[in-house]
KOLDREN-594573 format. One record per residue (C-alpha): residue number from 1; residue in three letters; z negated, x, y. Coordinates in Angstrom, 2 decimals, padded with zeros to 5 digits. Layout:
% KOLDREN-594573
+-----+-----+---------+---------+---------+
:   i :  aa :       z :       x :       y :
+-----+-----+---------+---------+---------+
: NUM : ALA :       Z :       X :       Y :
...
+-----+-----+---------+---------+---------+
This chain:
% KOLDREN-594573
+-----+-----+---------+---------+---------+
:   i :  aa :       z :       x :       y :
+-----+-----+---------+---------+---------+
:   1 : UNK :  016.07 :  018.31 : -029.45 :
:   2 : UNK :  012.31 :  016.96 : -028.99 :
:   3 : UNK :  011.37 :  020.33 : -027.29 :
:   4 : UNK :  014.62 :  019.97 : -025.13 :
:   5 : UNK :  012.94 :  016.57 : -024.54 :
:   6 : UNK :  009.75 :  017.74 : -023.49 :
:   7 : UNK :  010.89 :  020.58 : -021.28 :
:   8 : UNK :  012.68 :  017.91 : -019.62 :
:   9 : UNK :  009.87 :  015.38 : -019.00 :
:  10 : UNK :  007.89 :  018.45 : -017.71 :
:  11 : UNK :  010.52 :  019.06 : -015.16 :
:  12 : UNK :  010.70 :  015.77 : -013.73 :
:  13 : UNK :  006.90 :  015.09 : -013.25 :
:  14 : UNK :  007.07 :  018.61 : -011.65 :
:  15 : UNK :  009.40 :  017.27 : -009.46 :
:  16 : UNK :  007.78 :  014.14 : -008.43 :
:  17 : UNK :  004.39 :  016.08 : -008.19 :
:  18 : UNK :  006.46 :  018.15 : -005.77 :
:  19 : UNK :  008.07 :  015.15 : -003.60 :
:  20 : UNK :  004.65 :  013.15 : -002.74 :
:  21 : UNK :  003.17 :  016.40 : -001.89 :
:  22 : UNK :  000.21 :  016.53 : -004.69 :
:  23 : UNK : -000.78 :  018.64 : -007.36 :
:  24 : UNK : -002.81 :  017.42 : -010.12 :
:  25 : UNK : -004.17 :  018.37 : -013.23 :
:  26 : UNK : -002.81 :  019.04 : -016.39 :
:  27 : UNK : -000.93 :  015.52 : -017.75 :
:  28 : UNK : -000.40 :  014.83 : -021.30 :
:  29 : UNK :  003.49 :  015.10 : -022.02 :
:  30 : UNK :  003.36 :  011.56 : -022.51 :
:  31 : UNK :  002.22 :  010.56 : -018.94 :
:  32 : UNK :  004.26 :  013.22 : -017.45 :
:  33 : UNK :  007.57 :  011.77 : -018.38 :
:  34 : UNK :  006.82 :  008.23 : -017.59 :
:  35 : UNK :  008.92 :  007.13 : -014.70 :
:  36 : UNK :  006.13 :  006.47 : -011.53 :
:  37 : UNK :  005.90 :  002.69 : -010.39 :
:  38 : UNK :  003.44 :  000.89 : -008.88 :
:  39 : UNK :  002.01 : -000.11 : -012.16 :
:  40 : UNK : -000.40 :  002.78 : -011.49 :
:  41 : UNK : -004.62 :  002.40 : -012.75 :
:  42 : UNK : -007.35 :  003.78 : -011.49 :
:  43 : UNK : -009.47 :  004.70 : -014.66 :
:  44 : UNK : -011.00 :  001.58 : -015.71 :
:  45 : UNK : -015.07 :  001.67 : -015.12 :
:  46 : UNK : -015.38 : -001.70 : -015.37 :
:  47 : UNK : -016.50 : -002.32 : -012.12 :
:  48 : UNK : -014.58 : -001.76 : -009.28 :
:  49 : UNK : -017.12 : -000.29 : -006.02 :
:  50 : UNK : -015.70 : -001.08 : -002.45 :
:  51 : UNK : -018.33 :  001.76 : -001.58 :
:  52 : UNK : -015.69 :  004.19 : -003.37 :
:  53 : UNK : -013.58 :  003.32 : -000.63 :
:  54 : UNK : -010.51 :  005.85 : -000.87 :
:  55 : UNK : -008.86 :  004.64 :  002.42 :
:  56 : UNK : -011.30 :  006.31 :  004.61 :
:  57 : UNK : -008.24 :  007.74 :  007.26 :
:  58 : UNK : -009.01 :  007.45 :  010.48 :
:  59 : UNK : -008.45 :  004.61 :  012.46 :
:  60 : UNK : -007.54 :  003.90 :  016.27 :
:  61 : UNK : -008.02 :  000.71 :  018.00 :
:  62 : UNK : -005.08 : -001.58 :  018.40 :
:  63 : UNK : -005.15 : -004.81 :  020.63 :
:  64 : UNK : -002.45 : -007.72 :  020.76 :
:  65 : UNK : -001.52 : -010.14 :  023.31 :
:  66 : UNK : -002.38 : -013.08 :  020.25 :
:  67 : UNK : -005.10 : -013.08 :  018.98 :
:  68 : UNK : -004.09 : -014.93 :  015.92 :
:  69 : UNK : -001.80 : -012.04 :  015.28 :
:  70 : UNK : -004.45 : -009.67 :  015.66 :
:  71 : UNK : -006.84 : -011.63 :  013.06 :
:  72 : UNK : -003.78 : -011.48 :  010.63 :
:  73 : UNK : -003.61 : -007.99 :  011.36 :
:  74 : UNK : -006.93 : -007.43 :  010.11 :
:  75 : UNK : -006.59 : -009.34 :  007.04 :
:  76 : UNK : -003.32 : -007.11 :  005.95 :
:  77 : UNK : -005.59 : -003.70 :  006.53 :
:  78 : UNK : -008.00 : -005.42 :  004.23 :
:  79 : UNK : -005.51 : -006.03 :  001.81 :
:  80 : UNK : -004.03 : -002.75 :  002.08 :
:  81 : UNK : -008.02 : -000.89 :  001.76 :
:  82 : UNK : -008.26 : -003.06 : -001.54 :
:  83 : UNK : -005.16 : -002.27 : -002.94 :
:  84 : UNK : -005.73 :  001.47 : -002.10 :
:  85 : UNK : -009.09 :  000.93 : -004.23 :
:  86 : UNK : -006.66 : -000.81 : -006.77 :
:  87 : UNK : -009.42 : -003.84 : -006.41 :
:  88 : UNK : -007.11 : -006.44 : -007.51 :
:  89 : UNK : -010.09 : -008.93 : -006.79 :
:  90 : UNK : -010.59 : -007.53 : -003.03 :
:  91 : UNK : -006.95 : -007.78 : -002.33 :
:  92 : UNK : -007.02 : -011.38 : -003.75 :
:  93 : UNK : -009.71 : -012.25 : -001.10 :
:  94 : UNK : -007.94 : -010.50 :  001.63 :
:  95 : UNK : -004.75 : -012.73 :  000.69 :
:  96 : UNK : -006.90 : -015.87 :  000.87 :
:  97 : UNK : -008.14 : -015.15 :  004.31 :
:  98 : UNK : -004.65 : -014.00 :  005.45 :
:  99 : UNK : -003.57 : -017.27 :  004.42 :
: 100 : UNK : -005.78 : -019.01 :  006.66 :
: 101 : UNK : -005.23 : -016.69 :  009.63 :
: 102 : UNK : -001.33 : -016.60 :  009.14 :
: 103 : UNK : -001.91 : -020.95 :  009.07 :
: 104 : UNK : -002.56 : -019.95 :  013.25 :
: 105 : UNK :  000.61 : -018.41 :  013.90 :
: 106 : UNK :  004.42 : -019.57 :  014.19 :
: 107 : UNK :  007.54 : -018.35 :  012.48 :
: 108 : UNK :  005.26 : -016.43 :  009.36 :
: 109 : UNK :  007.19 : -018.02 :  006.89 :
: 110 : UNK :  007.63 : -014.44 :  004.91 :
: 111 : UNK :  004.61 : -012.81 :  005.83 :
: 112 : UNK :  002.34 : -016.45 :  004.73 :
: 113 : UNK :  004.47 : -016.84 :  001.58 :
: 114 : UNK :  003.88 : -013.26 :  000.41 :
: 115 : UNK :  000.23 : -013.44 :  001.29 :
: 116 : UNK : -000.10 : -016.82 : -000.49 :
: 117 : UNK :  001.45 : -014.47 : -003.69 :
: 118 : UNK : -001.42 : -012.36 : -002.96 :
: 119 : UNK : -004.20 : -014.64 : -002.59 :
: 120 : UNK : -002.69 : -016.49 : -005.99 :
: 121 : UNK : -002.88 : -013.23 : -008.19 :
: 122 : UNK : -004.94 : -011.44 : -009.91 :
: 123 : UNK : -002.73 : -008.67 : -010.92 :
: 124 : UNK : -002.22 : -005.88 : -009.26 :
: 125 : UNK :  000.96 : -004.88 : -009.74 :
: 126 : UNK :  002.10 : -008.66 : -008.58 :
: 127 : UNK : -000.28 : -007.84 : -005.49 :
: 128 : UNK :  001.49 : -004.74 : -004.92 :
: 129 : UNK :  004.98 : -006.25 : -005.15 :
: 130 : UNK :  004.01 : -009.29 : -002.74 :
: 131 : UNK :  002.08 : -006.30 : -000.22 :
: 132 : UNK :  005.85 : -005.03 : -000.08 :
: 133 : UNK :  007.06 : -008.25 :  001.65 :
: 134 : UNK :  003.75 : -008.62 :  003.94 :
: 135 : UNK :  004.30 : -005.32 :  005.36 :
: 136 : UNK :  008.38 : -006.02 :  006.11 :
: 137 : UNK :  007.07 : -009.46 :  007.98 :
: 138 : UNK :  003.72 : -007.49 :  009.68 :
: 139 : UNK :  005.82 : -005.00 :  011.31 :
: 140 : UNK :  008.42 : -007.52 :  012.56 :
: 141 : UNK :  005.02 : -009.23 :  014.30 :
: 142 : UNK :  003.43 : -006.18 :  015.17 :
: 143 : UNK :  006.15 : -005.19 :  017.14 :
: 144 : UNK :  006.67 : -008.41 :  019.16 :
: 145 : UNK :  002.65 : -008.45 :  019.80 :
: 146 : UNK :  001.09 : -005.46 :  020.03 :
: 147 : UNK : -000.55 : -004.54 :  023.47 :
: 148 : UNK : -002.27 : -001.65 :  022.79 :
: 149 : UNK : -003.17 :  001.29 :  020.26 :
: 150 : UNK : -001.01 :  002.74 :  017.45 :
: 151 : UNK :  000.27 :  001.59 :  014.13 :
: 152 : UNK :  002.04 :  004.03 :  011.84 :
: 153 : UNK :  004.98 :  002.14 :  009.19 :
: 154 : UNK :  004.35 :  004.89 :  005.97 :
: 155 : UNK :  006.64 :  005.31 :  003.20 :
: 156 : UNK :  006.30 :  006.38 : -000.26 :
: 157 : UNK :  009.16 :  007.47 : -001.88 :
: 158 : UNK :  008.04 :  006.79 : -005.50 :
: 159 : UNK :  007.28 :  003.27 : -005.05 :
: 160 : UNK :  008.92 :  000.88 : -007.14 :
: 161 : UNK :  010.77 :  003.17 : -009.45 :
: 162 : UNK :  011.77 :  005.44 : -006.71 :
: 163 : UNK :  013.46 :  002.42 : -004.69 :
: 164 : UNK :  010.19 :  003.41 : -002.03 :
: 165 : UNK :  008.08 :  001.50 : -000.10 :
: 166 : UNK :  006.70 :  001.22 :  003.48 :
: 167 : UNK :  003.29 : -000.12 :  004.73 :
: 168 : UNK :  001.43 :  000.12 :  007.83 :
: 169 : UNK : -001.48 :  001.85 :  008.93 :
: 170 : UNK : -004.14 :  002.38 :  011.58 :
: 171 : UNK : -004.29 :  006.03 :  010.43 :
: 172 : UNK : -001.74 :  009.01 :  010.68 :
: 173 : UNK : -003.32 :  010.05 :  007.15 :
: 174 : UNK : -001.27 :  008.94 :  004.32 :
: 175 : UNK : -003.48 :  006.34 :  001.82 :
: 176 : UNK : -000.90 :  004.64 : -000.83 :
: 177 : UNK : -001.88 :  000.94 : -001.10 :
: 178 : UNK :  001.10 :  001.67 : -003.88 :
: 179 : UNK : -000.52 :  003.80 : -006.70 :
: 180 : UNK : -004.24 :  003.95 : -005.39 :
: 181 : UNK : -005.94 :  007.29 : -006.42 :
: 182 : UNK : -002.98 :  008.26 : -009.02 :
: 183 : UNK : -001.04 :  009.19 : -005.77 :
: 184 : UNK : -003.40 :  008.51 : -003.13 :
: 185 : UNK : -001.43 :  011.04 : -000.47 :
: 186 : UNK :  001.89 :  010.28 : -001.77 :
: 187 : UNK :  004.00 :  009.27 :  001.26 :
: 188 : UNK :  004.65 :  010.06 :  005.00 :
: 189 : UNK :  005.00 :  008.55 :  008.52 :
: 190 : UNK :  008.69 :  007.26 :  009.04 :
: 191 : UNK :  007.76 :  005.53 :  012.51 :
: 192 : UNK :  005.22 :  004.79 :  015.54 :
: 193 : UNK :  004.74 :  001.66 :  016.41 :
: 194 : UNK :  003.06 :  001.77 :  019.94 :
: 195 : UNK :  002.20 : -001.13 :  022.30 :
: 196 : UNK :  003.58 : -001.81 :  025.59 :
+-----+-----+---------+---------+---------+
């Protein structure tokens, strides 16, 4: 029974190994058969180094007709960077200057009470949970303002016990604000949104 057990586990982080796209090393059997969520670590160091910054895709410019829009826009890339980094600190920042950007701009309610969540914590997995709301109201905004550039809406299927999640990006290249560098290419482009 225990080795039917283990074969099992085996199997199923195969297959979720297999569905982001990733390989990784060997996994203890206990790790491997833990269902993936966004409660995901990077290895504690006790420090965490913005210069280790993992989201280093490349990214175009993007204009918008408002430029409070745009500011808020810049303040959920932050947030998303830092919670790439899984810098629960960084992200808290971001959510406190989102806050005040967001305080510029009408009919927010979801995106300012989901970055308020943000700003409040200090957790990461509450950050990551709250990030999931931002990016539902961001793309709603994006697509009413955006004048210029490209912004890809990402998805990782693994997200939230494999409910998924989508964010939004500057860069084609895949960098989960979800799991950080447990599953840092774990995800793919679902849409394009372009301005007009």
């Amino acid at each position: 029974m225990k080795r039917t057990k283990i074969t099992m586990m085996t199997l199923a982080a195969a297959f979720i190994m297999a569905a982001c796209g990733e390989t990784k090393k060997e996994e203890t059997t206990e790790e491997a058969g833990m269902p993936m969520q966004n409660e995901m670590h990077m290895e504690e160091t006790g420090e965490h180094d913005m210069a280790k910054n993992l989201d280093d895709g490349q990214s175009g410019a993007v204009g918008f007709r408002d430029e409070n829009k745009g500011a808020a826009y810049q303040h959920y890339m932050h947030i998303k960077t830092a919670l790439v980094n899984t810098n629960a600190e960084e992200a808290q920042n971001g959510g406190k200057m989102m806050v005040e950007a967001l305080a510029k701009v009408e009919d927010n309610t979801q995106a300012l009470e989901a970055a308020k969540t943000i700003a409040n914590s200090a957790e990461i997995n509450e950050q990551r949970t709250a990030f999931q709301e931002l990016s539902a109201a961001m793309e709603v905004m994006l697509k009413e303002s955006l004048r210029s550039g490209e912004v890809y809406k990402q998805f990782c299927p693994m997200a939230f016990d494999g409910k998924g999640a989508f964010w939004l990006s500057a860069s084609k290249e895949v960098r989960n604000p979800y799991y950080g560098d447990k599953m840092l290419k774990c995800g793919r482009v679902e849409a394009t949104i372009t301005g007009s």
